[in-house]
C-alpha positions in Angstrom: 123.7 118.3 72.4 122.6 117.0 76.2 125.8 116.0 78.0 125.4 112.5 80.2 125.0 114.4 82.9 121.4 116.8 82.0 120.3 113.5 80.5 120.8 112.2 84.5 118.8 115.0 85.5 116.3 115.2 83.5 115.1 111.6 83.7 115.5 112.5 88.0 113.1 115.2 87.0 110.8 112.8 85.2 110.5 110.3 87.7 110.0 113.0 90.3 107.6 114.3 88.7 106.0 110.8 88.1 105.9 110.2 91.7 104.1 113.3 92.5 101.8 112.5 90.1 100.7 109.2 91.7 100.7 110.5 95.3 97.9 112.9 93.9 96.1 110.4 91.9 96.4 108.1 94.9 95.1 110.9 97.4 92.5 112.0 94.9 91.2 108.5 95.0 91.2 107.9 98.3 88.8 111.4 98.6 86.5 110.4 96.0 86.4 106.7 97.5 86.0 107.1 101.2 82.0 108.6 101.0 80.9 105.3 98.9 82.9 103.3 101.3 81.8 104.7 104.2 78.2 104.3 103.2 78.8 101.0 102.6 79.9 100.5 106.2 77.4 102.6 107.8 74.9 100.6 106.3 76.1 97.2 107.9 77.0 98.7 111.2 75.6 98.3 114.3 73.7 101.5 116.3 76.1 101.6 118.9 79.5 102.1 116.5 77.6 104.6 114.2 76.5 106.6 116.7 79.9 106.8 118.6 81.5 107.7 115.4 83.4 104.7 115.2 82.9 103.8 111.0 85.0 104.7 108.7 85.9 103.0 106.0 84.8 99.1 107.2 81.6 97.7 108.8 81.9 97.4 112.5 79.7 94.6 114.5 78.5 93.5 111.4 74.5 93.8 110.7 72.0 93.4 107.7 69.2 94.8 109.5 68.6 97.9 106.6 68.8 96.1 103.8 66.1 93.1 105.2 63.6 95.9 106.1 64.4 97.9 103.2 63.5 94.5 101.0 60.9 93.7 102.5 59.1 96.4 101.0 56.1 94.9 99.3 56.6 96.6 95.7 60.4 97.2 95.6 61.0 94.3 92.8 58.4 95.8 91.0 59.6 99.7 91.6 62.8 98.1 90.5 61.5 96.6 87.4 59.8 99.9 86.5 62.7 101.8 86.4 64.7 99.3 84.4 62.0 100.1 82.2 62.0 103.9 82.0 66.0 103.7 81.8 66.7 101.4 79.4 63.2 102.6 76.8 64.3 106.3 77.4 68.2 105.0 76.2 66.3 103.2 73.4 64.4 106.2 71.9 67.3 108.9 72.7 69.7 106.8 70.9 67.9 105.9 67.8 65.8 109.6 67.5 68.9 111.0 68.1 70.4 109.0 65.7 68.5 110.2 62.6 68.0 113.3 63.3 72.1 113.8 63.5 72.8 111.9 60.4 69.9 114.3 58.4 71.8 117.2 59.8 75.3 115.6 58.4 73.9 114.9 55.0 74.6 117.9 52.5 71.6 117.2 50.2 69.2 117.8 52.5 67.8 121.4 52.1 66.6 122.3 55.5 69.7 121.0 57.8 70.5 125.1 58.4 66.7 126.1 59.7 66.6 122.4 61.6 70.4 123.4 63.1 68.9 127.0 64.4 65.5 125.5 65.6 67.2 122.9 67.4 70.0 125.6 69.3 67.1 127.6 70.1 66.0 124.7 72.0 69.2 125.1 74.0 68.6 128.2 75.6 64.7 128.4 76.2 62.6 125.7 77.5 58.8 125.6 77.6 59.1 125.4 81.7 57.4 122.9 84.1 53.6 123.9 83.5 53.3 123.9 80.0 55.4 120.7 79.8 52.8 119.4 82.4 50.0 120.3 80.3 51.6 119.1 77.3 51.5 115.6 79.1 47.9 116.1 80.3 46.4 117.0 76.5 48.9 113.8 75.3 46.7 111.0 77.4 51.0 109.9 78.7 49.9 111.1 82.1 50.6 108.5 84.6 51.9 106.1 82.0 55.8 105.2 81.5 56.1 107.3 78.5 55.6 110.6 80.3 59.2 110.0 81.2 60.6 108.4 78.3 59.5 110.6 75.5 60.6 113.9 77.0 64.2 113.0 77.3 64.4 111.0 74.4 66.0 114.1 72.3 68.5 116.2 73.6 69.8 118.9 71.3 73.1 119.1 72.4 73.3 115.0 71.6 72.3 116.0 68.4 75.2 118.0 67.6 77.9 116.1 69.3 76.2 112.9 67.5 76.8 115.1 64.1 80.2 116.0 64.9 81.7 112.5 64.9 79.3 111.5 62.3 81.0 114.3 60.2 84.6 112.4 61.8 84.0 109.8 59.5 85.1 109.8 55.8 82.5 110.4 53.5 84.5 108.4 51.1 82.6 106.0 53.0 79.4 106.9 52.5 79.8 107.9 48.8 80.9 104.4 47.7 77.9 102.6 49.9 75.3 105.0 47.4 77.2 103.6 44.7 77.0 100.6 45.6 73.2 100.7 46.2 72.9 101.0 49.7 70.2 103.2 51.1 70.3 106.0 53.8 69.2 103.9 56.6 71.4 100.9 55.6 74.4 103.5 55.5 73.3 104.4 59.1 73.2 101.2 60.5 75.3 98.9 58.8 78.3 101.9 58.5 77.6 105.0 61.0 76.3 103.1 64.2 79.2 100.3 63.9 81.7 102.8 63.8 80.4 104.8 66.6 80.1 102.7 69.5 82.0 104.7 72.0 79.8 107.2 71.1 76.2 104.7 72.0 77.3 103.5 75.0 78.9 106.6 76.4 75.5 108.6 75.8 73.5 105.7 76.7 75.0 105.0 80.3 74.8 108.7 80.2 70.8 108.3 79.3 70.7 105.3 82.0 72.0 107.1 84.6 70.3 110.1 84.5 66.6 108.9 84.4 68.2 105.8 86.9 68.5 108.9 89.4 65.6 111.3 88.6 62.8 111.3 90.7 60.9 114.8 89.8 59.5 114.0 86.4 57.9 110.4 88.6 56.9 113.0 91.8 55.6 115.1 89.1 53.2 112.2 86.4 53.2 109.4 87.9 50.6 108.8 90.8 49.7 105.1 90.5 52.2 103.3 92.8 52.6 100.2 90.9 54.2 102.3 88.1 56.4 104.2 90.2 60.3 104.1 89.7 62.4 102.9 92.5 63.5 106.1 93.5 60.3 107.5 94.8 60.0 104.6 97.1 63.6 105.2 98.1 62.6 108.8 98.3 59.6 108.1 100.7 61.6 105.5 103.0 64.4 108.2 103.5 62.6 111.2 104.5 60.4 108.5 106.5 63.8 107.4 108.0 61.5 104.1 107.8 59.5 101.2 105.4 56.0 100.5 104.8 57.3 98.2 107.9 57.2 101.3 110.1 56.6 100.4 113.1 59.2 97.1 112.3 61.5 100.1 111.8 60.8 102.4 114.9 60.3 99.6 117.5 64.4 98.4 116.1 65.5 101.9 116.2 64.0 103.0 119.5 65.3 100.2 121.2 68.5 100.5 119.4 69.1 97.6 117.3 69.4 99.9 114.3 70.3 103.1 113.4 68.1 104.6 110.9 70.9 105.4 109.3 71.0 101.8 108.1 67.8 101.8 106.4 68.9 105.2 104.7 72.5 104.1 103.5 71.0 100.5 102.0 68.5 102.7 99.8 71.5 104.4 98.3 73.7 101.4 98.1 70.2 99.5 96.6 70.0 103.0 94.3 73.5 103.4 92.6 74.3 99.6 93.0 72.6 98.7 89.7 74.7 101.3 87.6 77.6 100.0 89.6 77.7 96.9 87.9 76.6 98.1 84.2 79.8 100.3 84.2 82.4 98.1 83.8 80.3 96.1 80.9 80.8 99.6 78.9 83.9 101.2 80.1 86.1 100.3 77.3 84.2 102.3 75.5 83.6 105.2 78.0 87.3 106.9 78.1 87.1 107.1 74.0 83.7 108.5 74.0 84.2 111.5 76.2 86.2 112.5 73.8 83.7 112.9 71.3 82.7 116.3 72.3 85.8 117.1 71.1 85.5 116.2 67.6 85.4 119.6 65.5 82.3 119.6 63.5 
């Protein structure tokens, strides 16, 4: 039995221990913090305290000279519109094709799950490259439409399996007595499988959002009409520009240093990740239980 005294130590131990424990996660936080923060700042401060270094984690001489040039760009509302369009239709389709296709592949009746299963991992490690994926867009009339970068990343097969791992998760008790009652495959799907999997929609969904949110290559790559271009290849062109279709706007206020380009630069990533910013916290309640869906044993 533990005497009084090794109970004394141990819970010293524990809240040693506990203490360590937060000065990492505190110190870990402050790492992964200070870049955003100091972009923030950068963004709002004025030339002179930029370029002496002087920024760090608060605006100094307060300015909002970036973000008015950076919105004053004629077709940033609609670049911005675009992408909501691309992010949310490509979440749409990956969710839903990937959707069926998993709960096929968890059904035991249907015959060809196994040959589906091995077509899909071969899919895993070999890809058809950049040309003939090019082509393939070309001969499909999507080029220079939306759906050249919807449709290619709406089915993923590693979503496949992980969506057929925690479909296998639940009881197929479940599913048996919904047959019985009458219920058809899809109904089973959507009035049973997607309710009960939630943390696993909006986990790969933010995960679908935020990965076409901050792809430019397959847009540099289809898209050539500039009314149909996402917002980052407008963000792309104004920070290798270090300017705005206001360029000389731009260069007169950086040359006779009212601004740092800088400013211009740091508001296009603020203006970039500040969208997903404030979706996160609409689906984080469900984000912690859903990475742990890769871990369900299939």
């Amino acid at each position: 039995m533990l005497t009084k005294q090794n109970k004394n130590k141990i819970h010293i131990g524990s809240k040693s221990v506990d203490v360590v424990l937060a000065a990492f996660m505190l110190l870990m936080s402050v790492i992964f913090l200070y870049p955003f923060l100091n972009v923030v700042a950068t963004s709002l401060s004025s030339n002179r305290m930029i370029t002496t270094g002087q920024v760090t984690f608060f605006p100094k001489e307060l300015i909002f000279d970036g973000y008015k040039l950076l919105f004053k760009e004629e077709n940033i509302f609609g670049a911005y519109w675009n992408t909501l369009v691309i992010a949310f239709g490509s979440a749409f389709f990956s969710l839903v094709l990937t959707s069926l296709l998993a709960y096929v592949m968890m059904v035991p009746e249907f015959v060809l799950r196994k040959p589906l299963s091995i077509f899909l991992l071969i899919t895993m490690f070999f890809s058809g490259g950049t040309v003939p994926t090019y082509l393939l867009i070309q001969n499909l009339g999507l080029y220079d439409t939306w759906w050249s970068l919807i449709l290619p990343n709406a089915v993923s097969a590693y979503n496949v399996f992980v969506y057929r791992s925690f479909y296998q998760g639940i009881s197929s008790e479940i599913r048996e007595a919904a047959k019985i009652d009458g219920a058809s495959e899809l109904q089973i799907l959507t009035r049973i499988y997607v309710p009960l999997s939630k943390a696993l929609y909006a986990t790969f969904g933010l995960f679908s959002v935020v990965g076409v949110w901050n792809s430019y290559y397959e847009a540099l790559l289809y898209i050539k009409n500039p009314d149909k271009q996402p917002i980052q290849m407008l963000l792309r062109k104004i920070v290798f520009t270090s300017g705005t279709a206001n360029m000389s706007d731009a260069q007169q206020m950086i040359s006779n240093g009212q601004m740092n380009q800088l400013n211009v630069q740091y508001a296009c990533v603020i203006a970039t990740i500040g969208p997903i910013l404030l979706m996160y916290p609409f689906v984080q309640k469900y984000f912690a239980q859903g990475m742990q869906v890769g871990a369900v044993k299939g």
